[in-house]
N, C-alpha and C positions, 0 to 999 in steps of 0.2 A: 769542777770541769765538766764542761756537756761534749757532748759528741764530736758536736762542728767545731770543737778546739784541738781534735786530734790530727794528725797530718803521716804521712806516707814515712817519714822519720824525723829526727830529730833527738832528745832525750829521751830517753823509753820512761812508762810509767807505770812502776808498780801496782798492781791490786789485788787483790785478796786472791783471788783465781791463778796470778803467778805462785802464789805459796803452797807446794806442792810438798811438802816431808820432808826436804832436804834442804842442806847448805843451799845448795844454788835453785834461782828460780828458774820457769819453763813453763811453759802454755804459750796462747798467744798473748804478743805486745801490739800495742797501743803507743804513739808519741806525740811530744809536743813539739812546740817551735824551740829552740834557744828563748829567743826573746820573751814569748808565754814562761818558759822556767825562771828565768831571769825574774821576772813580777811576782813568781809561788817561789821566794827564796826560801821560805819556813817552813818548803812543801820538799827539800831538794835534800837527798839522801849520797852519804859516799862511800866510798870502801870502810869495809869490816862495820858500821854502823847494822843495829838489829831492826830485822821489821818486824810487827806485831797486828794483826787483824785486832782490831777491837768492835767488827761487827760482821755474824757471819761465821766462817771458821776460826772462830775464835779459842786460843792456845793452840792456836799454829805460832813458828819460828822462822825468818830465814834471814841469811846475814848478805852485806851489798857487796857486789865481787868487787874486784879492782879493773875488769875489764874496758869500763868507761868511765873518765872524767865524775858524770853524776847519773842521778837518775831522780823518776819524782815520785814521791807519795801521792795513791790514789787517798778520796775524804775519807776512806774505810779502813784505815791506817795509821798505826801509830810509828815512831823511831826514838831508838836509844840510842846516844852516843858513848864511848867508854872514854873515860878521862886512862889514859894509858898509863900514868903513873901507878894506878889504884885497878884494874881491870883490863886482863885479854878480853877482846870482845869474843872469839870464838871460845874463848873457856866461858863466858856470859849465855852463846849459845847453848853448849851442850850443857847449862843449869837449867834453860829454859826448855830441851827437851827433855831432862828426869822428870818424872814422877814429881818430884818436888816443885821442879821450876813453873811446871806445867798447871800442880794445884795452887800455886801463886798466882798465877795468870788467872784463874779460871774462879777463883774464891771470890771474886766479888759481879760475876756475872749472871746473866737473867736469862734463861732458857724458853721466858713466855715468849712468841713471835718467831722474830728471827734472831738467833742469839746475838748478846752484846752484851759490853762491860760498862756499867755504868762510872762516870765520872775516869775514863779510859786513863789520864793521863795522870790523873792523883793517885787510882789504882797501880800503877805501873810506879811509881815513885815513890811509894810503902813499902815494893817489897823487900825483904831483908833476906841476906844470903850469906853463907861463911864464906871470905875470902882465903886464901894460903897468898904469901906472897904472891906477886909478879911471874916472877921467872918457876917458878912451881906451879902455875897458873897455864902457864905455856906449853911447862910439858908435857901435865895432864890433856892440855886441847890437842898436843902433835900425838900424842898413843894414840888419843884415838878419833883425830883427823886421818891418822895414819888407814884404820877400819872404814872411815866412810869414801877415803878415796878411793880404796880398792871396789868398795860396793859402788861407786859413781861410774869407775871403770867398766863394771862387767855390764852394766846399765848402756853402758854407750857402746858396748862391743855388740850385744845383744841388739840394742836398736841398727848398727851395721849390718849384721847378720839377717834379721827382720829383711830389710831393705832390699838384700842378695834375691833371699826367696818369696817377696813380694815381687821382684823385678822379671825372675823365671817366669812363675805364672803369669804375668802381666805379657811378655814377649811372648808365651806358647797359647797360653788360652786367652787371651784377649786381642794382642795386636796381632794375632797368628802371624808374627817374624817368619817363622823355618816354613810354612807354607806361601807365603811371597815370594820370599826367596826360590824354592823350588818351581815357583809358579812365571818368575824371571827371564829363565833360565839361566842364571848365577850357576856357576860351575860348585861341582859338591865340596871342592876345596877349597875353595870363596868361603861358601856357606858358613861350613864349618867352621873356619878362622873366627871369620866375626861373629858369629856369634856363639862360640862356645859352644859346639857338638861335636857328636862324633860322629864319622859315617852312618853307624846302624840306628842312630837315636834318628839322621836326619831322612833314613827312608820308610820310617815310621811316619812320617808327616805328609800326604798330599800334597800335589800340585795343582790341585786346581781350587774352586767353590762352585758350591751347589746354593741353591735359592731353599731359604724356609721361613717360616714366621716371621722372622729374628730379624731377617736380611739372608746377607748371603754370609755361609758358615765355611769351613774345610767340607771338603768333599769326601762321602765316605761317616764325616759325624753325624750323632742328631741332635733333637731339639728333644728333651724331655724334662719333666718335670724334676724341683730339687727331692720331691717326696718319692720319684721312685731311686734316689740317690743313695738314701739314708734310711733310716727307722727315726722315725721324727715321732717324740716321746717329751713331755712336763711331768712336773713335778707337783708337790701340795707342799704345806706348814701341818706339823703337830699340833696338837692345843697348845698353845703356850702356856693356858694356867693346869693344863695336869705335871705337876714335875716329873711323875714314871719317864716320860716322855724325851725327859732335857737332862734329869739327873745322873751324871755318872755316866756322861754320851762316849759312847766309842765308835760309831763312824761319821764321817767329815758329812754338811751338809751344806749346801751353797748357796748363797740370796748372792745377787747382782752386784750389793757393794765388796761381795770377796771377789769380784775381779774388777770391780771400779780402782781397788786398790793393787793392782796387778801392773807393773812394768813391762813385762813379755807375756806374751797367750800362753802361758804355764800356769797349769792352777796344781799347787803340792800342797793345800791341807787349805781348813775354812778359819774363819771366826768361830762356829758353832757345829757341837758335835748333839745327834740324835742316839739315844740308846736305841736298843732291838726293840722294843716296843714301839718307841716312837718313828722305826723304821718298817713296821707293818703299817701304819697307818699313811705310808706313803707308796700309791700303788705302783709307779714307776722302778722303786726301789734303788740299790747300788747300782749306780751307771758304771762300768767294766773302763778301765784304764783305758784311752784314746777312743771317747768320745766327745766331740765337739760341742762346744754350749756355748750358746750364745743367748743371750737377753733379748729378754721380747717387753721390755718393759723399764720405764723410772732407772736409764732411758734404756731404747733398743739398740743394741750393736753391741755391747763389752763382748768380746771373745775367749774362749781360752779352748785347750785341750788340758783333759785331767789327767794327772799321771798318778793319781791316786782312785781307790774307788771311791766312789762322792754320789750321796743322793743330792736333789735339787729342791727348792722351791718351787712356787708357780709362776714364778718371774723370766722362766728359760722356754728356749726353744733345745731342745738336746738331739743331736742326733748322731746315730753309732751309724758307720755308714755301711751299705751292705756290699757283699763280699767285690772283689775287684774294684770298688771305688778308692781313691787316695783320700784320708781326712785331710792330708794341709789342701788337697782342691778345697774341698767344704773351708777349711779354713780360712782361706785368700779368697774365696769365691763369696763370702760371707759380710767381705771386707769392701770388694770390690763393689758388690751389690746393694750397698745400703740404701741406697736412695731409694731404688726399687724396692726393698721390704720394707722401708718407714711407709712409701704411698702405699700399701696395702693395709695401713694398722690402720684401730680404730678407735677410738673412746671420749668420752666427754672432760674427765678427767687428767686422764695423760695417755698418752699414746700407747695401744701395745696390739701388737700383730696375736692373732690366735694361730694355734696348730691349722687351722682348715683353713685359713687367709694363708699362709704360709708354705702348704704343703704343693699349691699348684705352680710355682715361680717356673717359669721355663729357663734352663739351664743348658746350655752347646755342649753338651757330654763327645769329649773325645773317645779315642778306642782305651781299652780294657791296657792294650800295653801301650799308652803314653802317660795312664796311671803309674802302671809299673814303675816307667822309667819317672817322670814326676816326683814320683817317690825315693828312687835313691840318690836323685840329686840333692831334694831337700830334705832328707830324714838324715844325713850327716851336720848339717847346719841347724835343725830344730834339734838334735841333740846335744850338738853345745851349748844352744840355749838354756835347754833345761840345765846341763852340770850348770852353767854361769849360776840360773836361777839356785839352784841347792847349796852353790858355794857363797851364794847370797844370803840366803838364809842364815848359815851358819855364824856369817861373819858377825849381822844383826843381833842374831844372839847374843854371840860374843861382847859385841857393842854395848849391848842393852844391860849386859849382867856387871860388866865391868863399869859404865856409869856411875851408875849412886855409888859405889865404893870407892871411886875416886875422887869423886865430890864430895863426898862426907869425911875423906879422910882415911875412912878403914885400910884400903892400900893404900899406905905411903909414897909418895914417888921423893927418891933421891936425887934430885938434881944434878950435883958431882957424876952421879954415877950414869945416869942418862946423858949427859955430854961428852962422858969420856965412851 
């Protein structure tokens, strides 16, 4: 399929970029005509059917919902169908994500270029797996579909939440809402109805705008930069070949792909930990719980706030913000501004903003108290994030420990005794 066959809707069309870790896919879609699907019938995927990357991220998993009719395979794409008499398809899935399923997939692939399996579909057709009956089959996948829906839940409450306190900032520092308003002359009890204040939040806010760089801002704010915001501070890499360095790491250390892998801007622990040696050699050192990082590199934008100490790589912009500033401003403001920090980067290579491209961005700095306030409207909602996120973790564990043991056998599951 080329480009000019896709259309505004129709069939969606899987590819490798929808396969994201989980049951269900997400990113963006892509679709065909009917008709176009109708001609790729050997391309046309349905419920509970597996998809498989065979070029690319390869020993990824994700299974076809039942939410549509069909759907199609992109050419970077394989499908298994489960004959139902002989195989759950979702007990199929979560073989394909142990350990096991994973080195099956992945045993006859080639890492030179860009990864792929060679001979994808004879590969996939070898592999061999212990089956338990059917209905044993089933209730191994319902335990623990049981664990991924609850983690899919707090995934989608959290992206709600997201949304709340992207919407605040977005109405207070960007469309200045309560300053229009005041500027109206909308009665303060108007105001406040719609849009969610109180009296004293809303005489915090100006009524008029003053002229500056920018345009015209609230009256009363300024215009300064984000470096006099923050302590805007990178990080380094240890040697990777002295092990002192890596051996027996006990503080967390962060590269770009530990929040590539990140659901919510919560970062609670890395990929890789640095011993105390190999955290002398990074002069930044422990970044202090609630500072902002964000990537300045392959690519620039991931966000997070640490809720651990965490030194960094050289891949971040980090900045602890200094006294009276809110970090979720730096956070949403980080979000909001991308466009304007990628046109500051630079490189031949791949794009990446330096501290000294970065530190001049002009910023419409409110007063010290709509910080304040800013802050306890959304420090109740990023802190359900975080629990969501920790209660997330735990469950994965859980998930992950209880797998191979169920597939293998080791816990038996009793059938009789799971339906009564």
């Amino acid at each position: 399929m080329k480009s000019d066959t896709y259309t505004q809707s129709g069939v969606p069309v899987i590819r490798g970029t929808n396969i994201t870790g989980g049951r269900s896919f997400s990113g963006d879609w892509v679709y065909v005509s009917e008709r176009d699907a109708d001609q790729l019938s050997s391309c046309n995927v349905r419920e509970g059917d597996l998809v498989f990357p065979h070029r690319g991220s390869i020993g990824e998993v994700g299974i076809v919902p039942g939410d549509r009719e069909r759907y199609l395979l992109s050419s970077s794409l394989m499908s298994l169908k489960c004959d139902e008499t002989k195989a759950d398809s979702l007990y199929l899935y979560y073989f394909f994500k142990s350990n096991e399923g994973r080195h099956q997939l992945l045993k006859n692939a080639s890492q030179v270029g860009t990864p792929g399996i060679g001979q994808p579909l004879t590969s996939l057709r070898s592999i061999e797996l212990y089956l338990p009956p059917v209905e044993q089959q089933k209730h191994i996948a319902t335990m623990l579909g049981c664990l991924d829906d609850k983690i899919e839940l707090n995934r989608r409450m959290n992206e709600t939440l997201e949304a709340m306190a992207r919407a605040i900032f977005q109405s207070w520092f960007v469309d200045f809402d309560p300053v229009r308003a005041n500027a109206s002359g909308e009665s303060a009890e108007s105001i406040c109805q719609r849009l969610g204040l109180t009296p004293d939040l809303l005489a915090l806010f100006p009524d008029g705008f003053e002229d500056s760089e920018l345009g015209e801002i609230p009256a009363g704010w300024a215009v300064e930069s984000i470096g006099t915001l923050a302590n805007v501070t990178g990080g380094s890499t240890p040697n990777t070949k002295e092990p002192k360095y890596w051996d027996d790491g006990v503080h967390y250390w962060a590269t770009p792909k530990d929040l590539s892998r990140l659901s919510s801007p919560v970062l609670l622990g890395t990929e890789r930990k640095v011993s105390d040696e190999g955290l002398a050699q990074i002069g930044s050192g422990l970044l202090k719980p609630g500072t902002f990082l964000l990537s300045s590199r392959a690519p620039i934008g991931y966000r997070a706030i640490n809720e651990v100490p965490v030194a960094v790589n050289q891949g971040f912009i980090a900045m602890a913000p200094n006294s009276g500033v809110s970090k979720y401003f730096l956070l949403y403001w980080a979000e909001w501004a991308h466009d304007e920090i990628v046109s500051r980067a630079n490189g031949s290579t791949f794009l990446e903003i330096s501290k000294a491209n970065f530190r001049p961005i002009p910023v419409v700095r409110p007063t010290d108290d709509l910080f304040e306030k800013f802050d306890r409207y959304v420090e109740p909602i990023y802190k359900r994030i975080v629990s969501n996120e920790q209660e997330t973790q735990q469950l994965v564990a859980q998930r992950d420990s209880l797998l191979p043991k169920l597939l293998s056998g080791e816990v038996p599951v009793d059938v009789e005794e799971e339906a009564s």
